[in-house]
LOGU-99072 format. One record per residue: residue number from 1; x, z, y of N, C-alpha, C in turn. Coordinates in pm, whole numbers, m for minus. Atoms other than C-alpha are relative to their C-alpha. Layout:
<rs>
R	NUM	X	Z	Y	X	Z	Y	X	Z	Y
...
</rs>
This chain:
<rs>
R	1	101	99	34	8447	1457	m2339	m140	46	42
R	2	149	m75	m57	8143	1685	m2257	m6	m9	151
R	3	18	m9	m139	8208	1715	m1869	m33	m140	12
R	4	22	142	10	8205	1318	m1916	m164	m2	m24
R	5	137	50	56	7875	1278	m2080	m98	103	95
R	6	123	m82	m73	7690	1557	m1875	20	m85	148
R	7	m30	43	m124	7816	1373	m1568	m83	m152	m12
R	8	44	121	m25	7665	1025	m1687	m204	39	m22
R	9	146	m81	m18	7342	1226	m1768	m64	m19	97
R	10	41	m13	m153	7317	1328	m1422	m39	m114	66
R	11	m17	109	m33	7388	1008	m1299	m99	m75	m21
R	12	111	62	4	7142	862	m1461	m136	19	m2
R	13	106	m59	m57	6863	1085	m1386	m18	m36	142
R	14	49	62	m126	6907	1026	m1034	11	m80	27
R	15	28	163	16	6903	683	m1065	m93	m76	m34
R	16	57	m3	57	6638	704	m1177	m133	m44	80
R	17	88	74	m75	6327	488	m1016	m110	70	m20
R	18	123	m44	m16	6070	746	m934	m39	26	161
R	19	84	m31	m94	5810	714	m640	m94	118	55
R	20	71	m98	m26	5651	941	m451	m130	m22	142
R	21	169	97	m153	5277	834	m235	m57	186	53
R	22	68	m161	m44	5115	1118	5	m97	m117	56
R	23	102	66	m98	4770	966	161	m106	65	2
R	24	83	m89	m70	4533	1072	372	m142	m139	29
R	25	104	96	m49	4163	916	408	m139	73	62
R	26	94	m70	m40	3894	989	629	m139	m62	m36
R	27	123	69	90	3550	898	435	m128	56	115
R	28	99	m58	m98	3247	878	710	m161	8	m98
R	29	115	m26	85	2958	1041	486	m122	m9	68
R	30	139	56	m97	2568	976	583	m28	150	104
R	31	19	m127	m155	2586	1362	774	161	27	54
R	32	m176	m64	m34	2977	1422	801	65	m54	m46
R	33	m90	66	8	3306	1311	788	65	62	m120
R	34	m104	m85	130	3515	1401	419	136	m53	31
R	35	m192	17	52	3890	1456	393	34	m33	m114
R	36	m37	25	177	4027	1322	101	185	m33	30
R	37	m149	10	25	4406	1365	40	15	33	m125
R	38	m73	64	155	4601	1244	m249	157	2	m20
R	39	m139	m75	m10	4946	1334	m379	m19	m114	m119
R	40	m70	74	142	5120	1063	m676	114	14	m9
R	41	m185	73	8	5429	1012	m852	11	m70	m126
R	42	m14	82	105	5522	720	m1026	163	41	m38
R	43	m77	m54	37	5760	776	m1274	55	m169	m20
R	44	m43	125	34	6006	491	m1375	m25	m94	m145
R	45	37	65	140	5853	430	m1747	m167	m2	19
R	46	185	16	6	5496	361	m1614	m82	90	4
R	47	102	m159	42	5368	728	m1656	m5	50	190
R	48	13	m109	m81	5238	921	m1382	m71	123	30
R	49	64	m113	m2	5102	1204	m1235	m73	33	161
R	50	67	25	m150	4833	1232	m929	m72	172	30
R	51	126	m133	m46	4625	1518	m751	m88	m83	115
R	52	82	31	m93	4324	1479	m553	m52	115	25
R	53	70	m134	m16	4148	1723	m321	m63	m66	137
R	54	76	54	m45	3838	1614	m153	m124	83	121
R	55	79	m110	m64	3634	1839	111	m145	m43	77
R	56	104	74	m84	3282	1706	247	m39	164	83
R	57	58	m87	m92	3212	1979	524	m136	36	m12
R	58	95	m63	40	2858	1989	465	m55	m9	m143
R	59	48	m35	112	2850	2012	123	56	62	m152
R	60	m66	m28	117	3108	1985	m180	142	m12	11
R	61	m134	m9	10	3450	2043	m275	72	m79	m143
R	62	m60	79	68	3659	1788	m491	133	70	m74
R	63	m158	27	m40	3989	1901	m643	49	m32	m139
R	64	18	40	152	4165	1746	m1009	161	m28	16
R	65	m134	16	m15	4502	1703	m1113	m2	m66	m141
R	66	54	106	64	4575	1410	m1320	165	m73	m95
R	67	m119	70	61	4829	1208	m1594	m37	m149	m34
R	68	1	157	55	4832	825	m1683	106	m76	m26
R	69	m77	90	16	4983	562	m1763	m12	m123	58
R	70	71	146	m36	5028	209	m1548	48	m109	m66
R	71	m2	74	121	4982	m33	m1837	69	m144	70
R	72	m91	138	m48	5139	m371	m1630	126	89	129
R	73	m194	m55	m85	5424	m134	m1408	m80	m16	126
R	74	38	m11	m118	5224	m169	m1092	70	m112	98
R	75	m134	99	m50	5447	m484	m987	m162	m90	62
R	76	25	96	m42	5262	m770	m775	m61	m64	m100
R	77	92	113	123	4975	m969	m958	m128	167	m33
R	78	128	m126	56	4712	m721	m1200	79	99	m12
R	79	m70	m137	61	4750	m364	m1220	m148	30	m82
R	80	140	m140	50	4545	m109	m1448	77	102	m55
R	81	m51	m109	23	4625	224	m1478	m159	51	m91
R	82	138	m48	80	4428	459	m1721	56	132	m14
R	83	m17	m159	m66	4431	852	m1666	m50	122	m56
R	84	103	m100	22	4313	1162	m1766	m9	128	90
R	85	m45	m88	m97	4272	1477	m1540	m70	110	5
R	86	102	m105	8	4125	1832	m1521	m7	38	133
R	87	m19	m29	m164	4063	2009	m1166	m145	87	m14
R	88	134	m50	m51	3710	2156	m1021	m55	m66	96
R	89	63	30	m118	3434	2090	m804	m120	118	44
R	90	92	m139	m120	3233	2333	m575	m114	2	90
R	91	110	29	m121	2947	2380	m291	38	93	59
R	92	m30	m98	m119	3068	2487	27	m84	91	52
R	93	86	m118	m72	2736	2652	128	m13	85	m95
R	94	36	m162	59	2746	2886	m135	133	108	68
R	95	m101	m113	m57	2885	3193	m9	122	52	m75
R	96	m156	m17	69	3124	3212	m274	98	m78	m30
R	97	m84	132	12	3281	2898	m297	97	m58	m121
R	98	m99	12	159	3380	2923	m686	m72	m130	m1
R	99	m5	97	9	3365	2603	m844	22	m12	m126
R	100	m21	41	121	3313	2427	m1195	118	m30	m28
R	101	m105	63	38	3623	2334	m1393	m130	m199	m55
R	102	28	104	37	3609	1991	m1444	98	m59	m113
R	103	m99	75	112	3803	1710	m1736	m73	m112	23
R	104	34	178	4	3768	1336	m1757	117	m64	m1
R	105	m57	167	16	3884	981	m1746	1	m63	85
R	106	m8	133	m140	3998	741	m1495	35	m177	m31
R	107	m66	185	55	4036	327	m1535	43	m11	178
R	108	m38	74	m93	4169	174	m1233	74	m139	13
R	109	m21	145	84	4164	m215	m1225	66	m103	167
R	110	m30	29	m122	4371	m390	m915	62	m151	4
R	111	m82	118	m23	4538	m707	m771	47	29	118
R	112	m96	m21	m124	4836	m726	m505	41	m162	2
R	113	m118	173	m15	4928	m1062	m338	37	43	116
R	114	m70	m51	m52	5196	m1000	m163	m41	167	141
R	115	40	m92	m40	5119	m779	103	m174	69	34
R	116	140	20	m15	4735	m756	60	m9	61	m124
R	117	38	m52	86	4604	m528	m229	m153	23	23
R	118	154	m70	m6	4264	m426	m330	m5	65	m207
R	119	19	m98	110	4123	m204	m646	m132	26	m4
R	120	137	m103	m13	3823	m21	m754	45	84	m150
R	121	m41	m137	52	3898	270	m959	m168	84	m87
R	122	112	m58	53	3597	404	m1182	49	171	m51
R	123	m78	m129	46	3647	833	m1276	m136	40	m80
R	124	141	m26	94	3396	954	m1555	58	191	m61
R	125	m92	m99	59	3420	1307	m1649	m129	131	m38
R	126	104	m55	18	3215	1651	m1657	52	129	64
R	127	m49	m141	m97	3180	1980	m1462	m112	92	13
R	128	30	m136	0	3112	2303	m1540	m98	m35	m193
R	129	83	4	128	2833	2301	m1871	5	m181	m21
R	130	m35	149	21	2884	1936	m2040	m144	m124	47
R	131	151	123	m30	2497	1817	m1921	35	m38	131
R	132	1	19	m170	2666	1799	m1550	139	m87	1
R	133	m143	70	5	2864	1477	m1531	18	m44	139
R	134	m96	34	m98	3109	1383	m1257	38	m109	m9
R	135	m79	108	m16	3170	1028	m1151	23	m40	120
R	136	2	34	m86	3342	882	m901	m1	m178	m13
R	137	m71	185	m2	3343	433	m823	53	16	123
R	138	m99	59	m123	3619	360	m570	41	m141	19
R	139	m38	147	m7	3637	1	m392	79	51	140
R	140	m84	m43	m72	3972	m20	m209	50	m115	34
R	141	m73	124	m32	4138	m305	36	54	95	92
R	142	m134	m74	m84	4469	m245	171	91	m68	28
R	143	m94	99	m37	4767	m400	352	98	128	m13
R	144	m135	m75	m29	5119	m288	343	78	m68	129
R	145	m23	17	m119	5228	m272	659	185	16	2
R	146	m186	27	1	5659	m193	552	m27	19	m158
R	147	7	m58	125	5769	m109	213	m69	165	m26
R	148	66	m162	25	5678	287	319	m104	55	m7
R	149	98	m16	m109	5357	240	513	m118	m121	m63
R	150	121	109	20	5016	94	367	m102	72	55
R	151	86	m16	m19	4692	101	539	m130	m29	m57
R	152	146	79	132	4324	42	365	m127	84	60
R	153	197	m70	19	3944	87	348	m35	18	m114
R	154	86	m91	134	3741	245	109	m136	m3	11
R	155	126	m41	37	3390	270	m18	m29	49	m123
R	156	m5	m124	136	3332	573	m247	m101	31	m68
R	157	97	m65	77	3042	691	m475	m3	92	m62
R	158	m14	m127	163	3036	1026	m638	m128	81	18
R	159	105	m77	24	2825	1213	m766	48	165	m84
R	160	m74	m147	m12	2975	1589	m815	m122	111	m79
R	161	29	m39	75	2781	1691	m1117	m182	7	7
R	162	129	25	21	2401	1790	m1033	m55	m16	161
R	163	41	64	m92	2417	1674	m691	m75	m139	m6
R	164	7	131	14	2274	1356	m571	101	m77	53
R	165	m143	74	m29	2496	1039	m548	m17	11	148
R	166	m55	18	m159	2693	1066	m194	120	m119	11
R	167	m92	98	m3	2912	780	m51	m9	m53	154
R	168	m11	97	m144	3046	585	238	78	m39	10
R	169	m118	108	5	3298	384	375	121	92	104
R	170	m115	m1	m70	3664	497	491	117	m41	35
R	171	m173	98	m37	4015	434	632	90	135	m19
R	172	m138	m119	76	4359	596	500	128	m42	46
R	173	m113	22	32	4684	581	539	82	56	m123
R	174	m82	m63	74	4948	606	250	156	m66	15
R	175	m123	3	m28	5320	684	267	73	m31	m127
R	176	m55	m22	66	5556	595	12	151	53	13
R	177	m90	m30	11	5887	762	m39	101	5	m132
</rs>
């Protein structure tokens, strides 16, 4: 009876409807170009779990690792996800390249008709001593080009604690698997 029940276990673990997104976006800043790559996985009860890691060449370093929940399932029509996440952020020209811990909050508020999505994503948080806050606003339009393969633009705002706000507009691809 046990080899039975560990066998439907199994079974239904990997049966189990979890996603996995990798995307890559290149953000053209007012002196340089930022990398921004992003790692998710949706789990099959709405929960997930994201990383971001963000590099502006001439200036700061992004990176946060993240949990939420997506409160309508992410299905066609409204989404909103709501998040929390810790990570760091940094300044490349210092010669040492340590970096505040960071913590915060994410909302992210979206609509999908059929293959046409868009979003904007607000991140509120704090880094390093609590007087140095971290926000990012993200406005996002995107097509899905198969079920695997979506393309999109971006226009970003952050402000990376006691910098001033930086932002611009980019293009990404993301994979799902």
């Amino acid at each position: 009876m046990l080899p039975a029940a560990v066998l439907a276990l199994v079974q239904t673990a990997t049966a189990a409807e979890v996603e996995y997104h990798v995307e890559a976006t290149s953000q053209i800043m007012p002196e340089t170009v930022a990398l921004d790559l992003r790692g998710r996985v949706d789990g099959e009860r709405d929960g997930y779990i994201t990383t971001v890691a963000r590099i502006d060449p001439t200036g700061t370093w992004i990176g946060r690792a993240g949990i939420g929940i997506d409160v309508f399932g992410g299905k066609d029509g409204v989404d909103l996800k709501l998040g929390l996440f810790l990570g760091g952020t940094g300044d490349l020209t210092e010669s040492s390249m340590l970096g505040r811990p960071t913590a915060g909050a994410e909302v992210l508020f979206g609509v999908g008709i059929g293959r046409v999505y868009g979003w904007y994503r607000h991140t509120d948080g704090f880094a390093g001593p609590l007087e140095d806050r971290l926000t990012e606003d993200e406005l996002r339009l995107g097509f899905r080009i198969t079920d695997t393969v979506k393309v999109h633009g971006q226009y970003l705002i952050y402000n990376p604690g006691d910098q001033v706000l930086r932002g611009g507009a980019g293009a990404g691809v993301e994979f799902t698997f």
